[in-house]
C-alpha positions in Angstrom: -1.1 -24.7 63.8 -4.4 -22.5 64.5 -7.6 -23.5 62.8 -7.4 -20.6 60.4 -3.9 -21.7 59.0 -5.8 -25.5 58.7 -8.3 -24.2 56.9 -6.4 -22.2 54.5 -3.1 -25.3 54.2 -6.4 -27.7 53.2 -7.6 -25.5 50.6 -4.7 -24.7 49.3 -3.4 -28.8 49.0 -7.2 -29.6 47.7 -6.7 -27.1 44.7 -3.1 -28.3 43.9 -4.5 -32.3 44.0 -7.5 -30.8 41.7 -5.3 -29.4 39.1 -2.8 -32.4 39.3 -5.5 -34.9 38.7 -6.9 -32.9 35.5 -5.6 -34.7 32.7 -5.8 -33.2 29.3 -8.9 -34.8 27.3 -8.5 -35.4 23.4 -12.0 -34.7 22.8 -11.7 -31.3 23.6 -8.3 -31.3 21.9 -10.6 -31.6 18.7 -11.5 -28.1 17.3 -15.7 -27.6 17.1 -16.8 -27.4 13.4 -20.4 -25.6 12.6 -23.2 -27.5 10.3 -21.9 -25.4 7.1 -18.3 -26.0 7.9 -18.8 -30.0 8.6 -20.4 -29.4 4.5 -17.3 -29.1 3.4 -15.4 -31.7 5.0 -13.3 -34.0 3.5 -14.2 -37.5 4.6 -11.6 -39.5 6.6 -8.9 -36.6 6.5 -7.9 -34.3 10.1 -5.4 -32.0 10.2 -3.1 -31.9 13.5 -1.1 -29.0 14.6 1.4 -29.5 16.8 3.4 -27.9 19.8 6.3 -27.4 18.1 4.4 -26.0 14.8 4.5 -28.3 12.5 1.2 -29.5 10.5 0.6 -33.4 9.6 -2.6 -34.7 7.5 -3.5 -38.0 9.2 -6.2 -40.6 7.6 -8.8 -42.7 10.4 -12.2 -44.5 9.2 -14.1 -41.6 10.9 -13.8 -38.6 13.5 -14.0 -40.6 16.2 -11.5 -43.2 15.3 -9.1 -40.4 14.7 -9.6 -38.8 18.2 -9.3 -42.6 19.9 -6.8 -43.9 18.1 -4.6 -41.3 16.8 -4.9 -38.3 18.5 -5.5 -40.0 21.7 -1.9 -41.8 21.2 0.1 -38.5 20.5 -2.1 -36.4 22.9 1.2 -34.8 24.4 2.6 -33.9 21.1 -0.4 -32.0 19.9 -1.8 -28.5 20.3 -5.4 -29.0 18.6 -6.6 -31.1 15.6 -9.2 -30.4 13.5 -11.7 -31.9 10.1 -9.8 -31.0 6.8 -11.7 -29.2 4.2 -12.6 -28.2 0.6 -10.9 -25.1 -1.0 -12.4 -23.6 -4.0 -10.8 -20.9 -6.8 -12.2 -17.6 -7.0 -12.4 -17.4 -11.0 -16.0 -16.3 -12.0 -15.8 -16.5 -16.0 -13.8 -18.0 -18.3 -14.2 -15.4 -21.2 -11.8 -17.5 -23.3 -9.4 -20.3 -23.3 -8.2 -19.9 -27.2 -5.0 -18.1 -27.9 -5.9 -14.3 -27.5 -5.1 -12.3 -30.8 -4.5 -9.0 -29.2 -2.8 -7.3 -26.2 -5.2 -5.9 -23.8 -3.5 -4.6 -20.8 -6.1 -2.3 -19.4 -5.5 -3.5 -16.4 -2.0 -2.6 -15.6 -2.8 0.7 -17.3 -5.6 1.9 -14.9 -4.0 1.1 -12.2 -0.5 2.9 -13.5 2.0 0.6 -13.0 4.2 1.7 -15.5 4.9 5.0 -13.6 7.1 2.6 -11.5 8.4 0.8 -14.1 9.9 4.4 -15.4 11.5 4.9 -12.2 13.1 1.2 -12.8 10.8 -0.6 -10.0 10.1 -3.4 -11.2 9.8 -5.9 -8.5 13.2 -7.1 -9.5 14.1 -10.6 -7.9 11.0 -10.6 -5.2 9.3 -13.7 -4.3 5.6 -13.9 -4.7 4.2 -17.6 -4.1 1.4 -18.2 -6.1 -0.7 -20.9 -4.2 -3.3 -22.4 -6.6 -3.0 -24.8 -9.0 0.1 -25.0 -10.2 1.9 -23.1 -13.3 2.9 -23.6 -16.9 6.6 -23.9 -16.1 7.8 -23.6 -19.9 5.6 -20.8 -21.1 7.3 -18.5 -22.7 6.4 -15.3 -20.1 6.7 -17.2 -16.9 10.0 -19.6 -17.6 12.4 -17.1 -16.8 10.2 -15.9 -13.6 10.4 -19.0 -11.1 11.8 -18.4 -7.8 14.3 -21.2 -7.9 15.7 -23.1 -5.2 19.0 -22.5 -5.2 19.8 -25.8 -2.7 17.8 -27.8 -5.4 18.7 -26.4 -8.6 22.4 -26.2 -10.3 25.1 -28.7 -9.9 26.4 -30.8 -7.3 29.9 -31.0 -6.6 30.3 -34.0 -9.0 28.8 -31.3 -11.9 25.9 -33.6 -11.8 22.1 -31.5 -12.2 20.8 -31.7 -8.8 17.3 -30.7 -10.3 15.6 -33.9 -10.1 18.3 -36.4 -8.6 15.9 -37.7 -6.4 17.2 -36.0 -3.0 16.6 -33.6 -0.5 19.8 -31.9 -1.7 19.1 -28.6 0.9 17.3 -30.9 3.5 14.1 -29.4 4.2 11.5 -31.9 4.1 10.8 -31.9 0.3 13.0 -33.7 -2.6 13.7 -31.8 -5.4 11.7 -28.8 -4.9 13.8 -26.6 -7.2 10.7 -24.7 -9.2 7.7 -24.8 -6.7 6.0 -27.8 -5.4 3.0 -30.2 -6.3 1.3 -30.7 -2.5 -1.5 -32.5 -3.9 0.9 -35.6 -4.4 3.9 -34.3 -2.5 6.6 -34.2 -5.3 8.4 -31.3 -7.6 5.7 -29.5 -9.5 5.3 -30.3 -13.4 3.1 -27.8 -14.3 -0.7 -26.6 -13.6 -3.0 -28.9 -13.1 -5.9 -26.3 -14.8 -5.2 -22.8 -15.9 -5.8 -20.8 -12.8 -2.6 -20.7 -11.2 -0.7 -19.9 -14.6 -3.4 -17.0 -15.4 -2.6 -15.4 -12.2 1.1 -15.9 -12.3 1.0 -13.5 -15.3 -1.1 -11.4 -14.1 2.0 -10.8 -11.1 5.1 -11.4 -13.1 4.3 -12.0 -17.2 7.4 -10.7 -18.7 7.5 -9.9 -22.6 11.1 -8.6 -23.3 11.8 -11.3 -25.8 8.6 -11.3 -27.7 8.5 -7.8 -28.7 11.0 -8.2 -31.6 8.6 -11.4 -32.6 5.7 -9.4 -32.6 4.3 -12.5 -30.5 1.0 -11.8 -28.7 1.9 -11.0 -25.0 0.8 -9.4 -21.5 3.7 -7.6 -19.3 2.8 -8.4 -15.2 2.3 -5.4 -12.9 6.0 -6.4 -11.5 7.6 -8.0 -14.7 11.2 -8.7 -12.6 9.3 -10.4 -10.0 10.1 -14.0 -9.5 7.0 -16.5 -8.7 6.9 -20.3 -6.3 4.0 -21.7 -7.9 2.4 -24.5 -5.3 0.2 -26.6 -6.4 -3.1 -27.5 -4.2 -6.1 -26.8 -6.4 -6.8 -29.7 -8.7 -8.1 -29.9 -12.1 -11.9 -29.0 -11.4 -10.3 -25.8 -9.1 -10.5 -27.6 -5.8 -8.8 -28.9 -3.2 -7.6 -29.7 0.3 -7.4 -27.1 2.8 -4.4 -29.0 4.6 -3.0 -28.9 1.4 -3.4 -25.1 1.3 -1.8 -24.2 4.7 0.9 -26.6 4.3 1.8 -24.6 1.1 1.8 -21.1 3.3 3.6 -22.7 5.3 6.1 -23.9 2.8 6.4 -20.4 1.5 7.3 -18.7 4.2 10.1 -20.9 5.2 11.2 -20.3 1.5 11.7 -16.3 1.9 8.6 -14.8 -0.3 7.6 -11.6 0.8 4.1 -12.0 -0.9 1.5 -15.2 -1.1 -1.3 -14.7 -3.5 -4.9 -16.9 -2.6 -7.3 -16.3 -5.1 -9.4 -19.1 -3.2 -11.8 -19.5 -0.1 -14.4 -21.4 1.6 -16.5 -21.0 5.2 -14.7 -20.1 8.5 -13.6 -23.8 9.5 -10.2 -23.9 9.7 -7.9 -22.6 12.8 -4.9 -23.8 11.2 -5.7 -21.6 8.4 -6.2 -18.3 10.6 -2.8 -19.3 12.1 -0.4 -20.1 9.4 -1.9 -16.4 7.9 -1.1 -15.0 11.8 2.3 -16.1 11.8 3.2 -14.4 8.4 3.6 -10.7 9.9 6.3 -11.1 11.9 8.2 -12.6 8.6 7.1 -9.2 6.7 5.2 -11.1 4.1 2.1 -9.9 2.9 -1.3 -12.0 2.4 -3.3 -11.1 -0.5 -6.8 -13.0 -0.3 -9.5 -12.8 -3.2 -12.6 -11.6 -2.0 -15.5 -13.8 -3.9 -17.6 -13.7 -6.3 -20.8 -14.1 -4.7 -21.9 -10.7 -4.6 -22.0 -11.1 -1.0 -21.0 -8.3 2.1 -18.4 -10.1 3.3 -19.1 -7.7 6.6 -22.1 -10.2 7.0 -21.5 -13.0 5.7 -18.0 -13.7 6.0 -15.8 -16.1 3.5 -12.0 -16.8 4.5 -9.8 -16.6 4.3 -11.1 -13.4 2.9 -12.5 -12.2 6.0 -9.9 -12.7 8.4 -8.9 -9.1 9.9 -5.3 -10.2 10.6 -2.4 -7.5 9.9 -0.3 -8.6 7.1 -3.7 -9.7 4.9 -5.1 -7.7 2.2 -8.4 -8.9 1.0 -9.2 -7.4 -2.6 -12.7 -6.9 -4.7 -12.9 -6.6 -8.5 -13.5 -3.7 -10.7 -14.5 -3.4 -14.7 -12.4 -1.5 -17.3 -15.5 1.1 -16.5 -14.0 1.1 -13.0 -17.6 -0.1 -11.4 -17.5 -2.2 -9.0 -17.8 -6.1 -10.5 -21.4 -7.3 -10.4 -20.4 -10.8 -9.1 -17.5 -9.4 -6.5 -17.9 -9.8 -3.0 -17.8 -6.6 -1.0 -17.3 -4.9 2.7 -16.8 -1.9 4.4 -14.3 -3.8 6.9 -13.7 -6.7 5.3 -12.7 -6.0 2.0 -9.6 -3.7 1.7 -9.4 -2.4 -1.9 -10.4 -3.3 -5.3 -8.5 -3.8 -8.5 -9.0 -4.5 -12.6 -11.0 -7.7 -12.1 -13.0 -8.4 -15.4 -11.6 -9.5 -19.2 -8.4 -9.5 -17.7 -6.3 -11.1 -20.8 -3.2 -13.3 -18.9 -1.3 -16.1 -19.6 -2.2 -20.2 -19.7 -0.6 -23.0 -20.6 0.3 -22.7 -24.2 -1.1 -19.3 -24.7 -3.2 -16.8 -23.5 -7.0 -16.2 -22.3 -9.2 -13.6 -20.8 -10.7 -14.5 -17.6 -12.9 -12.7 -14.8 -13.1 -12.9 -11.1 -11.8 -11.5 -7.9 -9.1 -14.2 -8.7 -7.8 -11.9 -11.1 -8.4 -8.7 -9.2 -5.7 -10.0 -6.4 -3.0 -10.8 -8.5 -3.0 -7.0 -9.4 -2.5 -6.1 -5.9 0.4 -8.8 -5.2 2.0 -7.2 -8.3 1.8 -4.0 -6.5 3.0 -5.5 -3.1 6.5 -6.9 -4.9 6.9 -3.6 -6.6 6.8 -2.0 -3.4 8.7 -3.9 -1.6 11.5 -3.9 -4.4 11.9 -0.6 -4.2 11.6 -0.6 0.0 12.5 -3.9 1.3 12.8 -2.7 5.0 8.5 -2.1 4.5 6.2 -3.7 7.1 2.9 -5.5 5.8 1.1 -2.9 7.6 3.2 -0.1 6.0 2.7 -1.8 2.4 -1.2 -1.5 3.2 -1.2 1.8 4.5 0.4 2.8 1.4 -1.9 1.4 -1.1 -4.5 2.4 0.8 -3.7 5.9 1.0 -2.6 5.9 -2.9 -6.0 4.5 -4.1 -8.4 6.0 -6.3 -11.0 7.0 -4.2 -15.1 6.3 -5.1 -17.4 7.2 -2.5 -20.2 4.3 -3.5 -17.1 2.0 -3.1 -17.8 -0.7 -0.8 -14.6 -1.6 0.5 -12.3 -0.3 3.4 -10.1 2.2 1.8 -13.0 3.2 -0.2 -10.9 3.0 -3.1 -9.4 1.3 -6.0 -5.8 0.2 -6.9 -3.8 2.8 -7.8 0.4 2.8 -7.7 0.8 6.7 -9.1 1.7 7.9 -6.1 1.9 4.8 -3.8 5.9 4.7 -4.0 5.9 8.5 -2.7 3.1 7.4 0.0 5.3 4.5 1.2 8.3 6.9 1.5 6.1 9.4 3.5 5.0 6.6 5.9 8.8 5.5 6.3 10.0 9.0 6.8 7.8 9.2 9.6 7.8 6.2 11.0 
């Protein structure tokens, strides 16, 4: 062997030993948090992703118990691990919680979804998981609206009610999940922990067929036939664990929705977060994210999820019944999508009905839209839903959002058609 092929057999068995002998460290498995981000952490609580995509919320004394105890132990198993975080709603004002003594559906109006309730699109039997804070399973709007398990609910083969029998009849991880989920405490949801999951809930699917004849007070949802999988993971003060959060997307997905609705955010701290929303496009589900109501340019200083530019999202701002732009909504000429009816938007709550205002609201109008849409085309791409209500809006020049314009479903059934045509 010449000195030349030496020289190149030696560097060639140096770099092989150099790789072999780096080992993987699970320091830098840990994912970097920034000052702000580290604000919100929630003491003693990591979220780990692993390899083969599943999500686990693991307890240690402190960050670096975790990472030499735990995530040092199951090193192999893992992809990264990360702090978990606080989650807030998006609600601005509560305008009122007392029982509302008229019908004020101006927002459904403006943004015309009755001209696709006349063509019979009504979002009939689509999934829309509302992730929030639960939902008022027995009010008298939603009850008939929950997307039910069916390998929960119904009767076993004994005629038994498998509802709440205390097993994981369908075997997917969670007992008696047969009307949404409670992942604050891991068992079958009861009900809403506040108001803001129920508000929204209406605001997507409130249906008032058998209150007309009552001449009971009532809202009708922008896709009354809709079906909604409330999850539970804001708490009573309108907060809660991010974990909690993506483990609910999560849950969704794997449960067939073709919409989620987050009327909630906080800082850019989470990867988990940016990938459970990732993974949703190739399922055809859409994301619909509430902007804020900090009055901020989300284009500078971003929020998220609201901010994430990932294809299946659609990040929405708020609008008045004058069909300004919300003095408290967040805005962005790349980061925020569209707007809808954000302000006095009268919706349901447990036991009743109440007005509330926020970009909270505003998104609920466009997941509405989404399950109509998708009712009527189920075959649509996320990116084909978007381009669609994008190209239907109501356009404002001094709007400060991407499409420049404001929820509008008049002609967004005949713009998804054109897209498909020519697709």
């Amino acid at each position: 062997m010449n000195q030349k092929i030496r020289f190149i057999f030696f560097i060639a068995v140096l770099a092989i030993t150099t790789a072999c002998s780096k080992t993987k460290n699970a320091s830098d498995s840990f994912e970097k948090a920034s000052a702000e981000c580290l604000g919100e952490a929630i003491p003693n609580r990591f979220m780990v992703k692993y390899l083969d995509g599943r999500l686990e919320v693991v307890s240690a004394s402190s960050k670096e118990q975790f990472i030499a105890g735990y995530l040092t132990e199951h090193l192999d198993e893992v992809e990264f691990a990360e702090h978990d975080f606080r989650i807030h709603s998006k609600v601005n004002l509560v305008n009122s919680l007392a029982q509302s003594a008229y019908n004020d559906n101006w927002g459904a109006k403006v943004v015309g979804a009755d001209t696709l309730w006349q063509q019979n699109v009504r979002g009939t039997d689509v999934g829309v998981a509302v992730i929030d804070s639960g939902m008022d399973l027995t009010h008298t709007q939603l009850r008939k609206r929950v997307f039910v398990n069916p390998g929960e609910a119904g009767l076993d083969n004994q005629g038994l009610d498998r509802s709440n029998n205390g097993i994981d009849d369908d075997g997917n991880g969670f007992i008696d999940d047969a009307a949404g989920y409670d992942f604050i405490r891991n068992k079958p949801l009861l009900g809403d922990y506040n108001f803001h999951g129920t508000h929204i809930a209406g605001i997507i699917a409130g249906q008032h067929t058998d209150l007309i004849a009552s001449g009971s007070t009532y809202v009708q949802g922008v896709a009354p036939e809709a079906k909604i999988l409330p999850l539970a993971f804001l708490d009573e003060n309108g907060s809660g664990s991010l974990a909690d959060g993506v483990r609910a997307i999560i849950y969704a997905s794997s449960r067939g929705v073709k919409v989620i609705n987050a009327s909630w955010g906080g800082s850019n701290c989470s990867r988990s977060l940016k990938d459970a929303i990732a993974n949703l496009n190739e399922r055809g589900i859409v994301f619909v994210a509430a902007a804020g109501n900090e009055r901020l340019n989300l284009d500078i200083y971003r929020e998220y999820p609201a901010s994430f530019d990932l294809p299946a999202q659609i990040t929405v701002g708020a609008v008045g019944e004058n069909d300004f732009m919300a003095d408290y909504s967040n805005y962005g000429r790349r980061s925020v999508h569209i707007f809808a009816p954000g302000t006095d938007i009268i919706s349901t709550v447990p036991g009743g009905m109440a007005s509330l205002s926020g970009t909270s609201m505003a998104a609920p109008f466009v997941s509405g839209a989404v399950a109509l849409l998708k009712s009527a085309h189920p075959e649509a791409s996320p990116q084909q839903i978007r381009d669609a209500l994008y190209a239907s809006a109501t356009r404002y020049t001094d709007f400060l959002n991407a499409s420049q314009g404001r929820l509008d479903l008049r002609r967004a059934l005949s713009e998804l058609r054109r897209i498909l045509e020519s697709f």
